[in-house]
Structures are given as C-alpha cells and as structure tokens.
GURO-462797 format. One record per residue (C-alpha): residue in one letter; y, x, z. Coordinates in steps of 0.5 Angstrom, whole numbers, padded with zeros to 4 digits, always signed. Each point is the difference from the previous one (the first is absolute). Layout:
AYXZ...
//
This chain:
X+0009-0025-0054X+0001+0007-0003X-0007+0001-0002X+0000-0006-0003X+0006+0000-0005X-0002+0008-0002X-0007-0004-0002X+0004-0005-0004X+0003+0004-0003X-0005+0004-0002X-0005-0005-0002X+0006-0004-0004X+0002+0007-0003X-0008+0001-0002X+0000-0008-0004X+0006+0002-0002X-0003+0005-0005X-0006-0003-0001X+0004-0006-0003X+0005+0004-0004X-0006+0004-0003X-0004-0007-0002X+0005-0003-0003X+0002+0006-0004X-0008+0000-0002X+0001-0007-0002X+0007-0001-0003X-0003+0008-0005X-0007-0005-0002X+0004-0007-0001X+0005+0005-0005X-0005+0004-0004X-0004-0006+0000X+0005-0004-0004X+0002+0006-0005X-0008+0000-0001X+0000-0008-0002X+0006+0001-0005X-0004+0007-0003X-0006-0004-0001X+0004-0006-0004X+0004+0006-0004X-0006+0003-0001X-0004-0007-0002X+0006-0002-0004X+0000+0006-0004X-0008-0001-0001X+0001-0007-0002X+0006-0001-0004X+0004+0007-0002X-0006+0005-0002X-0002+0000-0008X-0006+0004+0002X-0007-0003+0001X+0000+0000+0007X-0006+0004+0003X-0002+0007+0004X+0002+0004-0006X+0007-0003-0001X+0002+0000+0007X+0004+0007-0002X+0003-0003-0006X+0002-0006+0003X+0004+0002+0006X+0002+0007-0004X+0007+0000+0001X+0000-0007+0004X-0003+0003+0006X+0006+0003+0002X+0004-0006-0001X-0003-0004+0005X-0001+0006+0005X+0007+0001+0000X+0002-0007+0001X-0005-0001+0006X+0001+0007+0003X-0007+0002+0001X-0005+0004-0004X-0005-0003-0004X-0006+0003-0003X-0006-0002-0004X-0008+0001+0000X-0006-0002-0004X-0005-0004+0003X-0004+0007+0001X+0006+0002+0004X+0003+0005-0005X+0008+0001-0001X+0003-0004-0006X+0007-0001+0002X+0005+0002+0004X+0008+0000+0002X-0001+0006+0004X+0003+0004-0006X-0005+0006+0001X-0005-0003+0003X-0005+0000-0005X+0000+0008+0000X-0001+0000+0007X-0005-0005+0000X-0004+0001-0005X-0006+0003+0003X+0001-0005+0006X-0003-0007-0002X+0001-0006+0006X-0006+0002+0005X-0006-0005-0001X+0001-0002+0007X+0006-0004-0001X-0003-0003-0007X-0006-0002+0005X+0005-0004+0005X+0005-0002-0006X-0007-0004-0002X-0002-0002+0007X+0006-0002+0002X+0000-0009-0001X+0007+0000-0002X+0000+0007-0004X+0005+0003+0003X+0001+0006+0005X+0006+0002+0003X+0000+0007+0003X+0006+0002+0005X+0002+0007+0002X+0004+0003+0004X+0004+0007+0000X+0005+0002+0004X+0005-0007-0001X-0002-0001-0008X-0005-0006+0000X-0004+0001-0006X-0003-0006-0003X-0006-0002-0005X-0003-0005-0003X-0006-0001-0006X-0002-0006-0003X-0003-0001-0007X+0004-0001-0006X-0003-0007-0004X+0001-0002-0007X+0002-0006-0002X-0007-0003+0000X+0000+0003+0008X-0006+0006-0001X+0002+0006+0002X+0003+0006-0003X+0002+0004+0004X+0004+0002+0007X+0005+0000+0002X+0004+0004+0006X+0007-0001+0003X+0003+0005+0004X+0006-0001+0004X+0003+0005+0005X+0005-0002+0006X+0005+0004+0003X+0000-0001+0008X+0005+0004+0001X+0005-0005+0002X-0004-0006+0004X-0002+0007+0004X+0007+0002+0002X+0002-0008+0001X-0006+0000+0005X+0003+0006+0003X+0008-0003+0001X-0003-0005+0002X-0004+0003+0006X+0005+0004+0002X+0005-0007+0000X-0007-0003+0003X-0001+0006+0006X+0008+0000+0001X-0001-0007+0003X-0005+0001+0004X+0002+0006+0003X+0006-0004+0002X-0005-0005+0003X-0003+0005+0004X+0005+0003+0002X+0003-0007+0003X-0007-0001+0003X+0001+0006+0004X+0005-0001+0002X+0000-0007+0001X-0007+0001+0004X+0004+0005+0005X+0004-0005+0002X-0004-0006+0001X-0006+0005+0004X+0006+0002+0004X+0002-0007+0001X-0007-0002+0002X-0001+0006+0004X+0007+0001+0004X-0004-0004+0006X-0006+0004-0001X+0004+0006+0002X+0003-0002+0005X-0006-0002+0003X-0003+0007-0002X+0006+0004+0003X+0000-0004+0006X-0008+0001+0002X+0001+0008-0002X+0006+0000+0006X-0005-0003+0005X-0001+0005+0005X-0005-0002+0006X+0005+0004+0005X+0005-0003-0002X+0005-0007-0001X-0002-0004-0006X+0003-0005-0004X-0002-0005-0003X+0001-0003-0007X+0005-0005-0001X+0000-0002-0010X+0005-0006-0001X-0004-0002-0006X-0006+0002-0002X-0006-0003-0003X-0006-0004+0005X-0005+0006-0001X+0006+0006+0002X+0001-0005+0006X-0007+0001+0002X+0001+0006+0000X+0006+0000+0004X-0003-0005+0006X-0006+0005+0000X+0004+0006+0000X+0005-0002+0005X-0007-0002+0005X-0003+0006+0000X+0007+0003+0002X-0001-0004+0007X-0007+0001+0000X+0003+0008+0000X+0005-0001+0004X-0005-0003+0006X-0005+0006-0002X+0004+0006+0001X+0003-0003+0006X-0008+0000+0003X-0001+0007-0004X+0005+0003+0005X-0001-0003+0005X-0008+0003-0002X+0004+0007-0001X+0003+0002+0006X-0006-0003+0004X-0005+0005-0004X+0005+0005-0001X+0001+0001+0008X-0008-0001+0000X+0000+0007-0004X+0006+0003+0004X-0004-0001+0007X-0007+0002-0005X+0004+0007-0003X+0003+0001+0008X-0006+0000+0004X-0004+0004-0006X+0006+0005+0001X+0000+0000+0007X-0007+0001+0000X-0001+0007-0005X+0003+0004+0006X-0003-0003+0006X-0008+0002-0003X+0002+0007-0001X+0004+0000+0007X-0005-0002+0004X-0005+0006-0004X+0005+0005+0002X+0000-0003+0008X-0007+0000-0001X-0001+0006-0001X+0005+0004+0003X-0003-0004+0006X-0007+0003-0001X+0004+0007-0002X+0004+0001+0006X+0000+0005+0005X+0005+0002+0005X-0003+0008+0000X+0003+0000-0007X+0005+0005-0001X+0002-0004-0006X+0001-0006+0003X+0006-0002+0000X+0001+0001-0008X-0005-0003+0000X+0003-0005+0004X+0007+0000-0004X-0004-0001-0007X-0005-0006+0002X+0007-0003+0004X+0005+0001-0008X-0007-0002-0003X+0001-0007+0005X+0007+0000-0001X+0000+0000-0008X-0005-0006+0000X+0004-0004+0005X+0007+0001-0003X-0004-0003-0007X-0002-0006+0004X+0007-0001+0004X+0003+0000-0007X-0005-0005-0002X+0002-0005+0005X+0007+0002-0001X+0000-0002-0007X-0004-0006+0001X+0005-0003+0005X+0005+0002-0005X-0002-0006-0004X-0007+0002-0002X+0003+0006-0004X-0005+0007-0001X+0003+0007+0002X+0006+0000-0004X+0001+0007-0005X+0003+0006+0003X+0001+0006-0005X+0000+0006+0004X-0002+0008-0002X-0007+0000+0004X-0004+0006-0001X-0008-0004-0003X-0003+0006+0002X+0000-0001+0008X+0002-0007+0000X-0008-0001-0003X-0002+0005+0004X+0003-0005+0006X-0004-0006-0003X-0007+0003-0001X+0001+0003+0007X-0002-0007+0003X-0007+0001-0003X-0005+0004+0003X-0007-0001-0004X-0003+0005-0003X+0001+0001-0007X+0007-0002+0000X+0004+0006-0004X+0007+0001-0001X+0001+0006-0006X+0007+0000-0002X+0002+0004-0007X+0007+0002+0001X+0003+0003+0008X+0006-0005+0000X+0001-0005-0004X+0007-0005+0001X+0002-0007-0003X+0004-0006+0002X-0005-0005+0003X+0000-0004+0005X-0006+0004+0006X-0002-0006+0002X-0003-0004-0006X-0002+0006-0003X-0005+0001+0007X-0001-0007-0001X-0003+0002-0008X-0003+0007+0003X-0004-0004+0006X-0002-0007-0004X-0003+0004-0005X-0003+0005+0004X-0003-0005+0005X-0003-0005-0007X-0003+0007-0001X-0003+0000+0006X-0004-0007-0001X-0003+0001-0006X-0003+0008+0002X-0002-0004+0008X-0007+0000-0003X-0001+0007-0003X-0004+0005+0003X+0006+0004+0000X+0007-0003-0001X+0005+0005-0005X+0006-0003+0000X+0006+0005-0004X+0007+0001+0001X+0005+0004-0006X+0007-0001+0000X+0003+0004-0006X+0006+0000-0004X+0000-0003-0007X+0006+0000-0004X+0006-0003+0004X-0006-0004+0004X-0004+0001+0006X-0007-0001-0001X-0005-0002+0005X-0008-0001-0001X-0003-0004+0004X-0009+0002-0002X-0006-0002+0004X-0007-0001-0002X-0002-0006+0003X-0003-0006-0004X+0005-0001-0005X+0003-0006-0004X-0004-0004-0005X+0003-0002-0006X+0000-0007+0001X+0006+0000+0006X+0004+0007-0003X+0005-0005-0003X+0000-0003+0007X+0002+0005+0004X+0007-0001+0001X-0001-0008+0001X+0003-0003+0006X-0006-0002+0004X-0006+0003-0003X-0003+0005+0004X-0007+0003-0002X-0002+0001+0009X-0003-0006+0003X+0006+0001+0005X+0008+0001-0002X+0005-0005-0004X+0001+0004-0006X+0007+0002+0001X+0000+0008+0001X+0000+0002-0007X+0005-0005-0002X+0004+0001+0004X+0001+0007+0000X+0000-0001-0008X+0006-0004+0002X+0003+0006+0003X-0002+0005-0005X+0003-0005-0006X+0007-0001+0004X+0001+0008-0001X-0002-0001-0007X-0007+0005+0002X-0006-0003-0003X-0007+0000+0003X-0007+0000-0004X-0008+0001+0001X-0005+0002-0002X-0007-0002+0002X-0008+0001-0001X-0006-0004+0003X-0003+0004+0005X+0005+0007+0000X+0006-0002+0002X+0008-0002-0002X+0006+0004+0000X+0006-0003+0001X+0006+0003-0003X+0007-0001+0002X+0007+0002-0004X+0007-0001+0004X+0006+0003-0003X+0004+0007+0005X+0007-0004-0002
//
C-alpha cells in the first residue's frame, strides 16, 4: 500500500509537470500567434491604404521609416525586414542595423521559407525561463508578388509560470506527503490487525517444548485460513504429546542400556590387567625369594586398588546408576600413576615422571582410571609391533599437571580422528567404545582437557591437562 501511493505520487508529480510545461508552450504560440496575425494586418494595411510610396523592395525602408516602430510597440515584439536575397533593410531594433549589417538572413532559412507550403517558419528557443520566439513570411504587394521578408521577434519571461509551478508543487508534495504519512500509519494498524492472530499462533509455536506441557490455541475470532492453522497446530500438539511420552519411555530404557554397556566396560578395564598381574606373579613366584613378602605386598595393594574401583563401581551403580562421584583430595600424581601403571608388566611400558613430587586436588581414583584407560588403549594399538614402546611422562605446566600417554602403534587415520571420543565408536574388532569418552567425561568435569595427536603407521600421543587446584 505504501509503495503503491509513493509510486502514485511520483508519477502524478511527473504528469504534473509534463502538463503544465505543454500548456505553457502552447498558451506562449497561441499569444504570439495572435500578435503576428495583427502585425501582418498592420503591416498589410500600411502597404495597401496608408504609404505614398511605390510599394516595392527598394521603398520598404521609406515606407515603414518611422511606422516601424509604431507597430513594434503596439504589439511588443521586434520586427525586421529583409529583401528577398536576405539583406537587411529595416529594423525595430534601434541598432540593429550596425550590428548586422555584414549578417544577411542564412540561405538556409530563404531555402525553407520557400519550400515551406504555408510560407512560414516558426522557430523556438529556449534559454533559461526566456522562450524566444521567431517567425518569417514574405512580405507581398497589393498584387500578392513578393517583396520581401519579414521577421517577427517575440520573447516571453517564464519566470513567472516557473515560480507558480514551483508553489504549486510544493502545495502538491505537502499532500501527498500527508497521505503518506496516514498511509503508513494506516497499513501499521491494519497489518497489525490482520496479524494479531498470527502472532499469537507464532508465539505459541516458539514456546512449544517436546519436554514439557504444551498449550493449545484457543482465537475468539479470526478468519477460516487463521482457523486451519489453529486446528493443525493444536493437532499436532496431541501428536506431540503422545510422541514425548513414547520418547521417554525409549529414553530410560536406552539410557539404562548405556548405564549397564558403561558399568560392564568400566568393571572390565581392570579385570584384564588384574588377571596379568596374577598370571604373572604366578609364573614368577617363588618361595626361596627373599623378597617375596614385598613382592607379595605390592601384587596384593596392586589387587586391591583394582578391586576398590570396581567395588565403587557396584556401589555407585546401585546407588541409582550413578558413576563414582568427585572427591577432591590433595593426592601426590606422581605415585599415584606409579600405582596405576604397576598392574602392567609388558615390556616396553615406561614410566618417566619430569618432576619428583607433584601435588593437586583430584580425585586418586578417577585419575587411575584415565592413567589405566589410556594406557591400556595404547596397549592394543602397539599389540602388533614387533617391539611395543608405550611412554609415560607426568610434568607440571603452569597450574596443571601434564600427562602424555605415546605409543608407536598403527595410529589413527584421519577419517575417524573427529570420532575418537563418540560414545560407541571403537576402532578394535572387540570393546563398546566408552573408555575414551568416558574419561573425557572426567577430565572435563575438572575443567582439564584431553587431545591427541596422531600418524598412520607411527604412533598417537595422547595428552592430558587437569588443573592442581
């Protein structure tokens, strides 16, 4: 609507001007069109019924000598005349003779006057808001032969036409700019009438939540479309309804699926190397050593911390499927991954801690559940080596503790690196793929951060930053 009276606007403004500027034209020919018909009767009558003179050529001068100017003034126009050669005669103009003496009337003017069926040429010029007019006919004797030719000059000031088309516009743009304006207004107010149901509609829709109760649309009056839309709207919102119950129901059952999936991988991390460990100090015991007993002590705290995981594994679970709670507590990581890399005895598993002691506030058991997920996950991807280098380094960096997990087994191809830490996704033929997230999981909780990297063929490096405090 508003486009629509802008475009009115302009195109009457543009007619506007068109028009007033035609007329001007016109009414400035019709006026010297009448001042050059009653010159050329004063002219004829001077010719016909007044002079005393022969009335040829040569006499022009002495005939119209004095009454030349007469009839200039009468008609306010300037008026000059020209032999049939084009040569001035006789003029109004007070000095137009000096001036033009040397300028006869252009051959090309005589040309036209000659050619023209009417004998007449109307020439118009305009410059600034002067319209300068001229005209040239034949001058004839009383017998009608031709004696020479006559040109009638007439200039006409604009100036004024120009200033009442200027108020006029002005009067002209005040309306329509206050038709504009009560356009504008007038198409807030109707859009925001046809709209105010469509709003309503819209604000509904963005306050529809699948996880919660939805209301449904209720419009006093609106129109059959806004209707449509209502009825589809509060459908949709049963369809909803019924769908969100059916999706929590799909929910708890899949998140007690991923519960037992995540308990059984965690119960299962340490039972492989616990089962080494016994394997080995089996196949290692012997009664004569003196050192037995300590040897005996270490398998047995060994045994023990991997028990204590899993009973706080069973524990927590019972406790409404919850996995071991935070406990911030002032550990030394030094030791404590000492203890966790103890369970390992393959060869090529190395511990090289940078620093002698190094405290922080984590929770021992999680971070031996990092230390041992990682290692372990090294473990499998170096199993085909020839010779297995898996490297450990604990530092401190800052206010973090540092650890690098290295091996230098197959790698990790650049098609599954933005997968690694998915739930599921696993790249050994056996395992659920929770390790990683899970203990990504951890390190997140205390604002730590963990990130590889990784090369086909040569190995990963897994790095692992967790705030001392």
């Amino acid at each position: 609507m508003i486009l629509l009276i802008l475009l009115a606007s302009v195109l009457i403004l543009g007619v506007t001007i068109y028009q007033y500027d035609e007329q001007t034209k016109e009414y400035n020919i019709h006026r010297f069109g009448r001042k050059e018909q009653a010159t050329n009767q004063s002219i004829d009558l001077e010719l016909k019924t007044k002079t005393s003179y022969p009335v040829n050529t040569k006499n022009l001068p002495k005939i119209f000598q004095e009454r030349i100017y007469e009839i200039s003034s009468i008609h306010k126009l300037n008026i000059t005349i020209y032999d049939m050669n084009g040569k001035l005669l006789k003029s109004s103009i007070p000095a137009a003779f000096e001036k033009v003496e040397q300028i006869p009337l252009s051959k090309e003017v005589i040309a036209e006057l000659a050619n023209n069926s009417n004998h007449r040429i109307l020439k118009i010029d305009n410059k600034k808001e002067i319209s300068y007019q001229s005209s040239y006919a034949y001058i004839n004797d009383p017998k009608f032969k031709r004696i020479g030719i006559l040109e009638l000059e007439f200039s006409q000031d604009n100036s004024e036409q120009e200033r009442e088309l200027r108020e006029f516009m002005y009067r002209l743009g005040l309306v329509y700019l206050l038709m504009f304006v009560i356009a504008i207004a007038f198409a807030y107010f109707l859009s925001s009438y046809i709209t105010r149901s469509i709003k309503k509609v819209s604000d509904k829709m963005q306050q529809t939540r699948l996880n919660k109760r939805n209301e449904k649309i209720t419009l006093d009056a609106a129109s059959s479309e806004i209707n449509n839309l209502v009825d589809a709207y509060n459908s949709m919102i049963d369809d909803l309804q019924e769908s969100a119950v059916k999706l929590a129901k799909s929910e708890r059952e899949q998140a007690w699926r991923e519960m037992a999936k995540q308990v059984a991988h965690e119960i299962k991390n340490p039972l492989t190397p616990m089962r080494l460990s016994v394997q080995s100090f089996e196949r290692k015991f012997d009664p004569e050593d003196p050192k037995i007993k300590e040897k005996l002590t270490e398998y047995s705290q060994t045994l023990i911390q991997q028990i204590d995981v899993m009973s706080s594994i069973a524990s927590a679970f019972s406790d409404f499927a919850k996995m071991p709670t935070q406990k911030r507590e002032k550990i030394e990581v030094i030791s404590v991954v000492k203890l966790a890399l103890d369970i390992f005895n393959e060869e090529g598993v190395s511990y090289v801690p940078l620093e002698n002691e190094l405290y922080a506030n984590l929770d021992k058991t999680q971070l031996i559940r990092i230390v041992t997920n990682l290692i372990k996950n090294a473990l499998q991807a170096s199993e085909k080596e020839e010779k297995p280098i898996i490297e450990v380094k604990v530092k401190s960096e800052k206010n973090n503790v540092k650890i690098i997990v290295s091996d230098n087994g197959k790698g990790i191809s650049e098609e599954v690196k933005d997968l690694i830490f998915e739930p599921k996704f696993t790249t050994k033929s056996s395992g659920m793929g929770l390790g990683l997230p899970m203990i990504k999981n951890i390190i997140e909780a205390y604002d730590g951060t963990i990130s590889f990297t990784s090369k086909e063929g040569i190995g990963t490096v897994f790095t692992v930053m967790l705030p001392k405090t």
